[in-house]
N, C-alpha and C positions, 0 to 999 in steps of 0.2 A: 504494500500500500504506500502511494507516494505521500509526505507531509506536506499539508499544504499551507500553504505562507499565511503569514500571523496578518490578521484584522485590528488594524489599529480605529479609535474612534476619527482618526481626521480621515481613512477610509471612507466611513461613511458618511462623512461630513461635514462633523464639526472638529472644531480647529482651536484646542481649551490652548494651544500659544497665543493664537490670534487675541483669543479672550483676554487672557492675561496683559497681553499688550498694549489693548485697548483699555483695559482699568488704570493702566500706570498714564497712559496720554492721558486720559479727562483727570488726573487726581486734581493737577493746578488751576481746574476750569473749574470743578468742587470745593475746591478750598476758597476762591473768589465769594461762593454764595455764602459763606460760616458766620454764622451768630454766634456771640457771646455765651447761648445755652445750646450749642452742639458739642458732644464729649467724647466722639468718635471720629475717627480718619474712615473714608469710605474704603471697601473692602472685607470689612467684619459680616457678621453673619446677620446683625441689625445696628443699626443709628440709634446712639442715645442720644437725648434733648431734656434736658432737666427746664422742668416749667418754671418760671420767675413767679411764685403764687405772691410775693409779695405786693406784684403790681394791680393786684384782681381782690377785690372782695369775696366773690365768687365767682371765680371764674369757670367759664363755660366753651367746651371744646365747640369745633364745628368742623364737618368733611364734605370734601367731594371728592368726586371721582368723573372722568372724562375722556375723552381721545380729540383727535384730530379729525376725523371722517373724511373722505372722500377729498379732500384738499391735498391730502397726501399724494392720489395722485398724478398733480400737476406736479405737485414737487422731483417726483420720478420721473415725467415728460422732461421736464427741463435740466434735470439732474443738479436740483438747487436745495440742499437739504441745512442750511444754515438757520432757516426762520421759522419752520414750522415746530422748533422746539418752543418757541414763545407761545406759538399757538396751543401748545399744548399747557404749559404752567398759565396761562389766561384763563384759559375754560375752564379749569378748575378755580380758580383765585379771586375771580369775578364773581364764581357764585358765592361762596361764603364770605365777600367783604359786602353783599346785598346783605346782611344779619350783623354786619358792623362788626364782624372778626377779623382782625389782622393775622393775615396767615403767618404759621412758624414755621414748619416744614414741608418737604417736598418731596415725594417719592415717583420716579421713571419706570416705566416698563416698555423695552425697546426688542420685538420680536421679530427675527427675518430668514432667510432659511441660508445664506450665508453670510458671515461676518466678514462685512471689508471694515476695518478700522479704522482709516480715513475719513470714512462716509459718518460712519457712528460717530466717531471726535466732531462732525460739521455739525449734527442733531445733536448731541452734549452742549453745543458750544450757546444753541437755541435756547436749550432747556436750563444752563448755566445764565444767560442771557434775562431772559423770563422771572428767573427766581430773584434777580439783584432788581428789576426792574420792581420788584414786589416786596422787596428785602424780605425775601423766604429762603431758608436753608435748604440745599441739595440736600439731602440725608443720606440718598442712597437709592438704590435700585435693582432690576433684574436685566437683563441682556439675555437673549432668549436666539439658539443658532437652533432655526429645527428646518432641517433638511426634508424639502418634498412639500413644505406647508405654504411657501410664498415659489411666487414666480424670482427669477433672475431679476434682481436689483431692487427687490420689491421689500417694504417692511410692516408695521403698524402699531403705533404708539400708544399707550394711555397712563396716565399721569395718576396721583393721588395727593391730595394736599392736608392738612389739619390744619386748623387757626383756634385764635383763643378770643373770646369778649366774657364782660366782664358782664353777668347777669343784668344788671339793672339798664345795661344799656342795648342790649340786645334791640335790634332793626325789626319789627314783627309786622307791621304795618297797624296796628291792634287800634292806632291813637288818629289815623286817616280818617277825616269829616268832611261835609259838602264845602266848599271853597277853599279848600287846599290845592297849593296848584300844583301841573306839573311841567318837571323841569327835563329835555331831552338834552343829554350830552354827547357828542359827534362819535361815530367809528370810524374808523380808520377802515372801513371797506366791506367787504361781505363776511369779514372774520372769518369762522371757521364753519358759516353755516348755510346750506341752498348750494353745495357743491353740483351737488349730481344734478341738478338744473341748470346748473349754472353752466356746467361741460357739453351739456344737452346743446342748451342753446347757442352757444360761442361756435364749438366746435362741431356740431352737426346741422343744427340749422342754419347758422351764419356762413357754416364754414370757413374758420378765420383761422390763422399759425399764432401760436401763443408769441411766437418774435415779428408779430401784427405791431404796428403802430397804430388804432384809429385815431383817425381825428378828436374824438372826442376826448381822448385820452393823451397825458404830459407822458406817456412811458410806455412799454410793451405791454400787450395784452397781459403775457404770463406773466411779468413785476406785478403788475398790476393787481394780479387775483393770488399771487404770492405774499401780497401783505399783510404783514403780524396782526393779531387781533390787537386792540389796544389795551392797555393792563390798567383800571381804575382803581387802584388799590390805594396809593398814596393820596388818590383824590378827594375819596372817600371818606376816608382817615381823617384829614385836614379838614372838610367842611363838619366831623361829627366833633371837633372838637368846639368849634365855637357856633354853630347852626342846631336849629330843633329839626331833626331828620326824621320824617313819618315813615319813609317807606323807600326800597329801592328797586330796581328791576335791574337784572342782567338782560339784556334785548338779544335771544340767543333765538336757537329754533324755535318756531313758530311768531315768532316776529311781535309786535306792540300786539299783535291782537291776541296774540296765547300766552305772553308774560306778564303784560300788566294784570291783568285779573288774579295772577297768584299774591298780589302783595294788598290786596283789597280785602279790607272789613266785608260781610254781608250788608246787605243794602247800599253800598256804594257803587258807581261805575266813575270809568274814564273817561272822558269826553276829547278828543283828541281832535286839532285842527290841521290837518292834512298839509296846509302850506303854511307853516310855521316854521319849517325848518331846510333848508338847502338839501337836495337830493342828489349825492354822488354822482357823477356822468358814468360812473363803473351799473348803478342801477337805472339809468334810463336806458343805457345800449342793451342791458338785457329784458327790460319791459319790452321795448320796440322791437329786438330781434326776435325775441319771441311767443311773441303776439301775450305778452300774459297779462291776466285779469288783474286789476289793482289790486282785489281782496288777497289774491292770490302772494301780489308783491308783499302787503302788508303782513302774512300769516307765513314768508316760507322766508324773511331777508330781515335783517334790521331797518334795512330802507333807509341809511344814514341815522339811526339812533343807537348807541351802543349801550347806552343805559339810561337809566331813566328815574327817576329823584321826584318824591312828593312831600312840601314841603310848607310850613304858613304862608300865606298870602304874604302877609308884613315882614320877612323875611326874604323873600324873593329875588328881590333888587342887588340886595347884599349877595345872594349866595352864587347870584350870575355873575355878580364883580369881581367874585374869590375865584371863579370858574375861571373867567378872562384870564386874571394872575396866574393860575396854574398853568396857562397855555392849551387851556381845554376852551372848543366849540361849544357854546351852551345856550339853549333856543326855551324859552318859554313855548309848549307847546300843547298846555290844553290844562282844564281842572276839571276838582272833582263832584259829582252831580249824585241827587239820593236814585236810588234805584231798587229794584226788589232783590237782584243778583249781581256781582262783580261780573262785568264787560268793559267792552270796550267803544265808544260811538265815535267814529268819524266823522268831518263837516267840514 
């Protein structure tokens, strides 16, 4: 009987050098993101983070969890994989600072069926990116090589975040009444949501090359729908320290018309005035191109609203002037009216 030659695991297709290699490139892109309460170097089996309870009455944790969806990929079309790690620490980070948590920590999960390190150091450097832009700590993560699950060059991310608020000041929407108004703060673009419509219509109905220039647009199609989601975390933060903050929305999937209603008392609704706020040329090229219903723009895009803020009447003025300072778009864009159910009215 002949012996036959020994089966190593990089045989079948993973490559634990490659891995190795790849921890020791991101360690200084990790260590960039380190809070004062992180007590591990990445590599251990878990991240410890000792809570600062001194700063908290009672304090109160908050999680999400998220991916990137389908923006991914363009990121593979173009083989541009530096920004969609923002994308990824945003969609987490956005939802719990809507509850007035400032996030502490930060956990990756980066799956693909072969590991090029290069490529992953570029996704680190997003997700490294992301977390300073939020001052949230890297903690740590998984790297996942599983051979036969992704196609060639293909991956798929999803993030995990924790934050902390301090009870009494928890964001619940609970204290939202009839004339409170609401305030829309700009996005930086379609974020990370209405992909698969959005590929629809650019590249099959329009038929356009993502290194399109249109007219409407200062930049390439693909920059253009490669744009980070924007990160409101420090914005946030800043208007809760000196502002009465009733309510916030992340303006994610399903757009003003399926977010706002989550942060609404019973018997309240939204009254929302359609042309209150400036409308990206990135969302009128895709209304026009592909014939789609307004309801539709408003229920599947942010439609230029990335979040969204309810807030006193008598306070308003002020808290759009602290917006302006911050360098953030901030549009008064509708208030709020009694109703028998939390919606939304257009007008």
């Amino acid at each position: 009987m002949s012996r036959q030659k020994p089966i190593t695991y990089k045989d079948a297709g993973v490559d634990i050098d490659a891995g190795n290699r790849f921890v020791d490139m991101i360690k200084p892109l990790v260590k960039q993101t380190s809070r004062p309460e992180v007590l591990t170097d990445i590599g251990g089996f878990g991240g410890l983070f000792r809570l600062n309870s001194n700063k908290y009455k009672r304090p109160t944790l908050v999680s999400s969890t998220d991916g990137v969806g389908t923006k991914l990929k363009l990121a593979f079309m173009m083989d541009k994989h530096d920004t969609v790690g923002i994308d990824l620490v945003a969609m987490c980070v956005n939802d719990i600072i809507v509850q007035g948590a400032e996030p502490l920590f930060f956990l990756d999960y980066l799956a693909t069926g072969k590991l090029t390190p290069e490529k992953a150091v570029e996704i680190v450097k997003g997700i490294s990116e992301g977390c300073k832009q939020s001052n949230c700590a890297l903690l740590g993560g998984e790297t996942a090589e599983m051979p036969g699950m992704y196609s060639d060059g293909e991956y798929d991310l999803a993030g995990f975040t924790v934050g902390v608020v301090d009870n009494a000041e928890i964001i619940d929407g609970s204290t939202i009444t009839k004339g409170d108004q609401i305030i829309g703060i700009a996005s930086s673009g379609l974020h990370s949501n209405g992909y698969s419509l959005a590929r629809k219509v650019f590249l099959e109905a329009m038929k356009l090359d993502l290194n399109d220039k249109p007219n409407d647009l200062e930049r390439t199609l693909g920059e253009e729908l490669l744009t980070p989601t924007r990160i409101y975390v420090k914005t946030i933060l800043n208007l809760m320290r000196d502002f009465t903050i009733k309510g916030v929305a992340h303006i994610t999937g399903g757009g003003l018309l399926e977010n706002l209603p989550r942060v609404l008392p019973q018997k309240c609704k939204a009254i929302v005035d359609r042309n209150s706020w400036e409308k990206p040329a990135i969302f009128e090229m895709l209304r026009e191109g592909g014939s789609i219903p307004e309801t539709e723009m408003y229920r599947t895009f942010n439609y230029g609203i990335g979040m969204a803020i309810i807030a006193p009447e008598n306070e308003v003025e002020d808290i759009v002037g602290r917006l302006s300072g911050l360098n953030e778009k901030a549009y008064l864009i509708g208030e709020i009216a009694q109703a028998t159910e939390p919606s939304v009215e257009l007008y």
